[in-house]
N, C-alpha and C positions, 0 to 999 in steps of 0.2 A: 303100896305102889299103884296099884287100882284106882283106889281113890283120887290120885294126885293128878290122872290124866283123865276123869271122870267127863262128862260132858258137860256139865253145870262150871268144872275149875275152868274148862279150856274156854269157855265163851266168857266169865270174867275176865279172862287171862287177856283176851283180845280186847276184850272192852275199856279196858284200864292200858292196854298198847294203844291202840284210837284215841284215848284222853287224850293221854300221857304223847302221842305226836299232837293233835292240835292243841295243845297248850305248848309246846315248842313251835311250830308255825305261829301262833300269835305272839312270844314271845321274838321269836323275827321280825314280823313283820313289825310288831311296834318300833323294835329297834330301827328297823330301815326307815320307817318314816320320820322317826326323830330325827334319825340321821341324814335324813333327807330335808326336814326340816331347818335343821344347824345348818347343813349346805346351802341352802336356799339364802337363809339370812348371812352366812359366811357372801357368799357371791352378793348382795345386795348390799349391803356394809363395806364392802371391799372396794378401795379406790379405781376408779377407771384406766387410763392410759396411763402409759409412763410419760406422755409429751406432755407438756404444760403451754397449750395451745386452746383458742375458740374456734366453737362453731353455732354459726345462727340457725336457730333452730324455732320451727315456727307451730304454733296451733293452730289450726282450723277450726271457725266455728261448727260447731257441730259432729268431729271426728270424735270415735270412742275410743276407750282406752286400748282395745286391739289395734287400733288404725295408729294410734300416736306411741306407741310399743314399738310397732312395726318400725315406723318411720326414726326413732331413734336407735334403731337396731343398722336398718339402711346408711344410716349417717354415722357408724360407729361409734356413736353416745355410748351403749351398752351392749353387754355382749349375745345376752339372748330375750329374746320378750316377755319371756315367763317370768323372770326374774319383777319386770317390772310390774308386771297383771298381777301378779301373788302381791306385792308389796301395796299397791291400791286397794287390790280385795282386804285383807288385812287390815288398812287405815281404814275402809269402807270412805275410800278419799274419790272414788268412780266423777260424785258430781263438784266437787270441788276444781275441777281440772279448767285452768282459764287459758280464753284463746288470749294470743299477742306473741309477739316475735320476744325471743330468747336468746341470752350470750351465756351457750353452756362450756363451761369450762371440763376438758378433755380428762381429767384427771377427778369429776364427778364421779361418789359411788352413786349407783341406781337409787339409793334412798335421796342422797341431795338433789338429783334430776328431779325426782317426784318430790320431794318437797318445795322447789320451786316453783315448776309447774301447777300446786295447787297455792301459791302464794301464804305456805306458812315458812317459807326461810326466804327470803330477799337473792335474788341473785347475787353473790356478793363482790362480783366486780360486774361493771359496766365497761362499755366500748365507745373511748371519747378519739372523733378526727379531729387534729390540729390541722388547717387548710395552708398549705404552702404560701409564704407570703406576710400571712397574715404576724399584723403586731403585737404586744402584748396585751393592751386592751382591749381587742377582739377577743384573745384566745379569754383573757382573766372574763369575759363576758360570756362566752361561751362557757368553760365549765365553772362558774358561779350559777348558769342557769340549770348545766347537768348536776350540780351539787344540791339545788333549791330543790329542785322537782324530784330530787330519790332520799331529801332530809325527813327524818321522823322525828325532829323539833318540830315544837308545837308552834314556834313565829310563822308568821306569817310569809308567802312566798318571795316577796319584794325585799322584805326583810332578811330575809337569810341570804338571799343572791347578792343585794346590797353589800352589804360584811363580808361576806366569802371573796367579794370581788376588791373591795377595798384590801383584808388582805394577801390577798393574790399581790395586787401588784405592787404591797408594800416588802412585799418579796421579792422580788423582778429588782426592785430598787435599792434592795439591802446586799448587792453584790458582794460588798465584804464578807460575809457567813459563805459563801460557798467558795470551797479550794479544791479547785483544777488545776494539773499542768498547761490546759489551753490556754488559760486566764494570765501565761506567766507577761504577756505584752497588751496586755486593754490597761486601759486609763483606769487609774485609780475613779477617777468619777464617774465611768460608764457604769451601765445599768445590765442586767442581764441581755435585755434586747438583742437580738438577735443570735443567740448562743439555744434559746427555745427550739430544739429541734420538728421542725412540723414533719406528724406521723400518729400513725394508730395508735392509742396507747389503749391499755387494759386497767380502771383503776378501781379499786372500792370508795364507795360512796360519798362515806365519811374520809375520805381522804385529805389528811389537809394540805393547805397550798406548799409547802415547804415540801412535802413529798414528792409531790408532780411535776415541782420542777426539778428535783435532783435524779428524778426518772428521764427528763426531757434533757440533761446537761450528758449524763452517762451515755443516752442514745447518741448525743452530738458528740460526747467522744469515742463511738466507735463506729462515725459515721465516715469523721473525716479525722480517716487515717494518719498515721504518719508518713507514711506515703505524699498524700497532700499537703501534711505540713512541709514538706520535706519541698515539695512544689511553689509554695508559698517562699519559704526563704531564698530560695532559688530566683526567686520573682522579685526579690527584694523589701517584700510587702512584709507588712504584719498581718497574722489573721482577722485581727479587729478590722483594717483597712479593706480587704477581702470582703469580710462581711457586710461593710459600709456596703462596697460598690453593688454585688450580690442582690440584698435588699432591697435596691434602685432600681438593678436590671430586673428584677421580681417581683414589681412594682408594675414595671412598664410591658414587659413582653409574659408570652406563657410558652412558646413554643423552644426546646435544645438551639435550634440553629438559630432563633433570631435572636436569643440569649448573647449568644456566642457574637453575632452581629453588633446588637448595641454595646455589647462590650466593649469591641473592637472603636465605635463611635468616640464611646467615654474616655478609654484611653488616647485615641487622637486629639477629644479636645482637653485631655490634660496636660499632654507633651504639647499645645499648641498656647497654654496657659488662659486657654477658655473656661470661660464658667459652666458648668455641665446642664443647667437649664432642663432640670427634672421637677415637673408640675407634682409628682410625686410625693418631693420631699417637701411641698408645702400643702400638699392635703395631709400630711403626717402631723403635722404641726394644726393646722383646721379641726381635722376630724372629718370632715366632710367626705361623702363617700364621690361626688365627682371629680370626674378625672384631672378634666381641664383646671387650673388654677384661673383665679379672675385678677382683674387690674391692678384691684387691693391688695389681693393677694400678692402681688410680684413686689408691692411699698411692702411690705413687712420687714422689720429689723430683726433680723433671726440667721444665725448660723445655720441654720437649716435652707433656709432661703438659697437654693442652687442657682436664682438668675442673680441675685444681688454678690454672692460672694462664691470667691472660685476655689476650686479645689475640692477636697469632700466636707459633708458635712461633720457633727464632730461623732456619731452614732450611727450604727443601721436603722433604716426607719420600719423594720419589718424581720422576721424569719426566715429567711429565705432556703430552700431544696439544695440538695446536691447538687443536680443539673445548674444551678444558677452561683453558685461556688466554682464549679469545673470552667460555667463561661469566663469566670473571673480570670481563671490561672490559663486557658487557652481561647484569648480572645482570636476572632476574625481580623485578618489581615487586609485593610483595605485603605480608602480615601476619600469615605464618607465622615461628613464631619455635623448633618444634622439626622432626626426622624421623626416621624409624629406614626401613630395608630387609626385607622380609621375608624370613626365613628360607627358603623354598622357593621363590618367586617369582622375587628380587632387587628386587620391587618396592618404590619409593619411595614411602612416607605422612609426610602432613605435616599438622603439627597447629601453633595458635595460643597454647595453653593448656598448661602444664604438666600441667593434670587430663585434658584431651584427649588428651597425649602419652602419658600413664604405661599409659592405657587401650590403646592401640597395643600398647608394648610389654607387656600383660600376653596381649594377643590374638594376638597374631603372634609375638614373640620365649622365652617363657616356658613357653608350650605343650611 
């Protein structure tokens, strides 16, 4: 029993207690940092938001990766900065980081954020404006040029925009393939034209045309309600006809009330069995980005031709907004029966009298 409590046993005794705790402390602490390491990549791997929404998100030349951390921490990209500094350190992705404005999708984990930002994963949806108004050759001109300029086909850029745009609008024209309820009163021969809802859209790249516009038909049916169909029939109209007039007004004015005003115009010279004499509907038919129509222009033999033949034309010549649908169904009540825009303004005059009218346009358009 002596022996056993000897001073030589008791100072082993402690000495192999002291291992035997720090090799349990390093035994922790490994554990926690693995375990903090799994976290780390658990939260960085992990999907962002639950919203499935954009936010423009921008680099600065020159910002470091603390500062551009930050700043997507600020803007709710991610949920804390470390998350993203540990995943660049890790890549040693630091100088990979490129400035230019970004459409990060809210629903990004912190790895897809940072793999964008240093351009090894493609953003994979872009942010295309369809402009109010505009027809389908614009718009199919427009994203064939967003589709050319984000293609990783090796043609050439004319090239692919070229094709992309051809099929675009051999889909605008193939109206038969898509089945809507809205569709159940357009002409067998109409074309998508004006049914293209203008608005934001979110698309991937590679998208092809067929997609974009069954995205653009879906927004147009839950744009105008039933509600407003329900306004429509009430009106006596069909929505196609609606959309003709819309188009026109959408065309000619920009502003809710003067909408609602030329409305008002159009319908007085239809119940008056006047020709609606929209310069409009024969730059639709031209191309031509000016307003005014020229002399020729007025000879032309075309249903489209608003001074030559009365009534509507057989088509919208354009896309047109809500705001220009709504003028449709609650036109202005008046006894104006012409108007023209003024040349520098864009302001809207209206006039009662043809001799009232002429003097407008000698004042404003002629000048």
């Amino acid at each position: 029993m002596k022996n056993l409590f000897s001073q030589n046993n008791v100072f082993t005794y402690k000495r192999k207690s002291k291992k035997g705790l720090f090799s349990s402390l390093l035994i922790i602490l490994v554990f926690l940092i693995i375990f903090f390491i799994i976290f780390l990549f658990y939260k960085i791997y992990s999907p962002g938001g639950i919203k499935n929404s954009y936010e423009e998100f921008i680099v600065k030349e020159g910002e470091t990766v603390k500062q551009i951390s930050s700043s997507l921490k600020d803007q709710d990209l991610i949920k804390h900065s470390l998350y993203f500094n540990f995943y660049i350190f890790v890549k040693r992705a630091d100088k990979k980081l490129k400035t230019g404005v970004y459409q990060i999708n809210t629903k990004m984990s912190v790895a897809d954020i940072a793999n964008v930002l240093t351009g090894s994963q493609l953003s994979s949806e872009g942010k295309i404006i369809i402009i109010e108004g505009w027809n389908s050759k614009e718009i199919a001109d427009y994203i064939s040029d967003f589709h050319a300029r984000y293609s990783t086909d090796n043609t050439n850029y004319e090239d692919i925009k070229k094709n992309f745009k051809k099929e675009f609008l051999a889909e605008v024209n193939n109206a038969k393939e898509y089945d809507y309820g809205f569709f159940a009163d357009k002409p067998k021969e109409a074309t998508l034209e004006g049914y293209l809802y203008p608005d934001t859209y979110y698309i991937y790249r590679d998208t092809e045309p067929e997609e974009i516009i069954r995205k653009m038909l879906e927004n147009f049916d839950q744009k105008v309600t039933k509600e407003i169909r329900d306004q429509i029939r009430q009106k006596e109209m069909t929505l196609h006809e609606v959309l003709i007039l819309a188009s026109i007004i959408q065309k000619e004015v920009k502003s809710p009330d003067e909408m609602r005003r030329v409305a008002g115009v159009y319908f007085n010279r239809l119940a008056a069995n006047k020709a609606l004499e929209s310069d409009s509907t024969l730059t639709y038919i031209t191309g031509r980005k000016r307003a005014r129509a020229t002399g020729q222009d007025l000879k032309m033999d075309s249903p489209y031709n608003t001074y030559r033949y009365k009534g509507l034309p057989p088509g919208p010549i354009g896309n047109p907004c809500l705001e220009a649908i709504q003028a449709v169904l609650n036109p202005e009540e008046h006894d104006f029966m012409f108007f023209i825009t003024d040349n520098e303004t864009g302001e809207a005059m209206f006039s009662k009298t043809g001799k009232e009218h002429q003097k407008k346009v000698e004042e404003h358009l002629n000048k």
